[in-house]
C-alpha positions in Angstrom: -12.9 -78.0 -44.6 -9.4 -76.9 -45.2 -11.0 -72.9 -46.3 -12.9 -72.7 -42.6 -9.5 -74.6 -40.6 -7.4 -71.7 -42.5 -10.1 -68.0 -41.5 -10.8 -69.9 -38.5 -6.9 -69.9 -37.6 -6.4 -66.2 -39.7 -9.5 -65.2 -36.4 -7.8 -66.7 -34.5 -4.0 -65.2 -35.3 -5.6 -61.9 -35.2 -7.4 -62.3 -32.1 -3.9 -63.5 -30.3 -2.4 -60.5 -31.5 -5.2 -58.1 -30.0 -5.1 -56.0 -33.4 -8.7 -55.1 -32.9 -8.3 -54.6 -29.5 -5.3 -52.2 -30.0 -7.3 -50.2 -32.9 -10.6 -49.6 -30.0 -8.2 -48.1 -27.3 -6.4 -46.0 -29.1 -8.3 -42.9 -28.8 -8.9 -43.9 -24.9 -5.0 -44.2 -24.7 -4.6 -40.7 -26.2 -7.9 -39.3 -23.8 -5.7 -40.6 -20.8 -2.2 -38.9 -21.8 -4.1 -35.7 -22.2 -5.9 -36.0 -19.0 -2.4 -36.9 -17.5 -0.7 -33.8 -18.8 -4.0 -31.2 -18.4 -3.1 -32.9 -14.4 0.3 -32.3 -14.0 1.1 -29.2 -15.9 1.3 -26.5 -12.3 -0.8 -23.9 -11.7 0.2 -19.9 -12.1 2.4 -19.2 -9.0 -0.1 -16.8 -6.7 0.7 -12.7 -6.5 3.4 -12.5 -4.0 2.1 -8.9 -2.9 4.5 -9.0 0.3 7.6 -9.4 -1.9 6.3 -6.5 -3.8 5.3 -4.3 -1.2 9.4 -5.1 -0.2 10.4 -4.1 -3.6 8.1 -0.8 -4.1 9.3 0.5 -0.5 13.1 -0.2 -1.8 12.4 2.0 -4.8 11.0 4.6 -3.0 14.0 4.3 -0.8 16.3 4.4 -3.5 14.2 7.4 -5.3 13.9 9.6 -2.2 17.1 9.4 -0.7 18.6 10.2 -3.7 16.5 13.4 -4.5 16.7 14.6 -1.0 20.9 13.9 -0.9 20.6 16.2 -4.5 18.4 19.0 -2.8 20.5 19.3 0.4 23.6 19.7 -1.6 22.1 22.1 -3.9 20.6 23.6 -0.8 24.2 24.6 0.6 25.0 25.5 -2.7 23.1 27.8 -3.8 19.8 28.1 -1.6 16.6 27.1 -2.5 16.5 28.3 -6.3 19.2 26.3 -6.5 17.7 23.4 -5.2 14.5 24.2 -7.4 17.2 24.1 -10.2 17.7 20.6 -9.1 14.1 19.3 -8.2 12.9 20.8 -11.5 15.7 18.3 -13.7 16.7 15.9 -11.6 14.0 14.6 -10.1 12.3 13.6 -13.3 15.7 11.7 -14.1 16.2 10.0 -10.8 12.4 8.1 -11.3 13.2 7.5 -14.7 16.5 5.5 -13.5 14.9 3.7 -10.3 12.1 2.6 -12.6 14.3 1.2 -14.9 16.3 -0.5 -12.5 13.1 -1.9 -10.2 11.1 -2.9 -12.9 8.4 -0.6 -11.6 7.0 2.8 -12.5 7.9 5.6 -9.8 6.5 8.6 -9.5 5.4 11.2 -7.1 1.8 12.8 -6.8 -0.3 15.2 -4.7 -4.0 16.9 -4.2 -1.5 19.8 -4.8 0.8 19.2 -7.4 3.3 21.5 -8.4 3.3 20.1 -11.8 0.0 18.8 -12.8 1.5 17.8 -16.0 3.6 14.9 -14.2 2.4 15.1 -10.4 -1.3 15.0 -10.9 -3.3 12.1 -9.1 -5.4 9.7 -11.0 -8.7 8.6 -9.7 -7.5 5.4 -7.3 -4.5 7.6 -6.5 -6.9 10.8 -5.6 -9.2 8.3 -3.4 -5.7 6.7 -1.5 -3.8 10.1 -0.9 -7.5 11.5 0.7 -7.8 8.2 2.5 -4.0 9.2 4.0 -5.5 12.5 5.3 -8.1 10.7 7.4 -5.6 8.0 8.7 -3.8 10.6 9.6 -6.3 13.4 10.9 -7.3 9.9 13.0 -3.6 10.1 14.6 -1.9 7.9 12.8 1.8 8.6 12.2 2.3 10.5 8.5 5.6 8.8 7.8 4.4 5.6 7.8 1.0 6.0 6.3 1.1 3.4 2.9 -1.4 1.3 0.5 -0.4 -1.6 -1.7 -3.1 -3.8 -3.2 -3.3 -5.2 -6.7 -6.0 -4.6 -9.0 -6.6 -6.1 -12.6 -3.4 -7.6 -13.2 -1.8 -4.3 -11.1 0.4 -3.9 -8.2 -0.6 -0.6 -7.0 1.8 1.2 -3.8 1.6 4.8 -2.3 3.9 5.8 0.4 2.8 9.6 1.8 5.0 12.5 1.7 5.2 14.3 5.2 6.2 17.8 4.8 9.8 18.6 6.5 11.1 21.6 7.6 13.6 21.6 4.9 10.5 21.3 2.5 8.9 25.0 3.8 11.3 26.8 2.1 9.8 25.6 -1.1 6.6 24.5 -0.3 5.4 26.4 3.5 3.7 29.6 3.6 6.3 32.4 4.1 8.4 31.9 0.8 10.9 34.5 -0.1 10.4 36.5 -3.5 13.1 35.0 -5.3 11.9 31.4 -4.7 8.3 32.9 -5.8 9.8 34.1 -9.0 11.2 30.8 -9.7 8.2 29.0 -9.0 6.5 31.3 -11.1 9.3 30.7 -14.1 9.3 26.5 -13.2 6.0 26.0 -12.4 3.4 28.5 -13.9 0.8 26.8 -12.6 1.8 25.2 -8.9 -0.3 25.0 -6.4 1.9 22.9 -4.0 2.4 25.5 -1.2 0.8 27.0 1.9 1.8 23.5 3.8 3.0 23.6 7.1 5.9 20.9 8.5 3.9 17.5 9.1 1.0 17.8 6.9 0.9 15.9 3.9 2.4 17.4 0.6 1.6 14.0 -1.5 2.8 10.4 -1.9 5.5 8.0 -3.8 3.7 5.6 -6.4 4.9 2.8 -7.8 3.0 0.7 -10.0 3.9 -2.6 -11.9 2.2 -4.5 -14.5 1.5 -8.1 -13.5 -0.3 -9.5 -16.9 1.7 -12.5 -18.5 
């Protein structure tokens, strides 16, 4: 009698205590904390292509007033084989420092690029700067023709590139012999004249990389 008073009170001790109890919901316990955490932990904030529109049209900002303040100056300077001089150096410098500063890649490109080595269009780029000519053959305003979209992780922009009348004596169709000689020195293979003041010489791109 005393052997079944004693494992009937050991039971019973146990059974107070909720050991087996405590041992079962363990693993339920830990299920629920995951559950909790997988619930709480917040989401990827969404693309905010807006703000980066913002930021690509500041960089282009930034990129083209500086080159055009550059040109004008050499422009007075020397003429336009100075300011060829200038495009031909400085230009590639000036998108190197906005990019750096922006956090996005800057470049310029056109259907006809005077340096196809750098100012070549890809195939997205090809299919937006051809999309510009119809918006604008449609009457839309050149100057304020622009794409931004994001694809694969991407922010893509373009901006388009009106020719200006300071741009002819570069790019139009009466260029003067010495400016044709530096061309042909610069640029041995540009095709990036015979434009006349409003059509389309090319575009600004800016790209960023959006992948975590």
């Amino acid at each position: 009698m005393k052997k079944h008073i004693v494992m009937i009170s050991l039971a019973a001790l146990l059974a107070a205590c909720g050991g087996e109890d405590k041992q079962a919901e363990a693993p339920q316990t830990g299920q629920k904390a995951v559950a909790t955490v997988a619930q709480t932990t917040p989401a990827a904030p969404p693309t905010d292509k807006a703000a980066l529109t913002e930021a690509a049209k500041a960089a282009v900002h930034v990129f083209g007033g500086t080159l055009k303040g550059e040109l004008e100056t050499a422009m007075m300077a020397g003429g336009p084989v100075e300011a060829l001089n200038i495009c031909h150096t400085r230009a590639p410098e000036i998108a190197k420092t906005v990019s750096a500063e922006k956090g996005m890649q800057v470049s310029r490109v056109s259907l006809k690029s005077r340096n196809s080595a750098t100012g070549a269009p890809n195939e997205w780029e090809t299919q937006v700067l051809n999309d510009f000519e119809t918006r604008k053959a449609a009457g839309e305003d050149p100057a304020a023709l622009v794409y931004s979209d994001v694809v694969d992780n991407e922010f893509r922009f373009m901006k388009a590139i009106p020719t200006g009348a300071l741009c002819l004596k570069c790019h139009g169709t009466d260029i003067s012999p010495a400016v044709t000689a530096k061309l042909n020195e610069l640029y041995p293979d540009d095709k990036a004249t015979g434009f006349k003041e409003g059509d389309l010489r090319g575009a600004f791109v800016v790209v960023k990389n959006l992948a975590p």
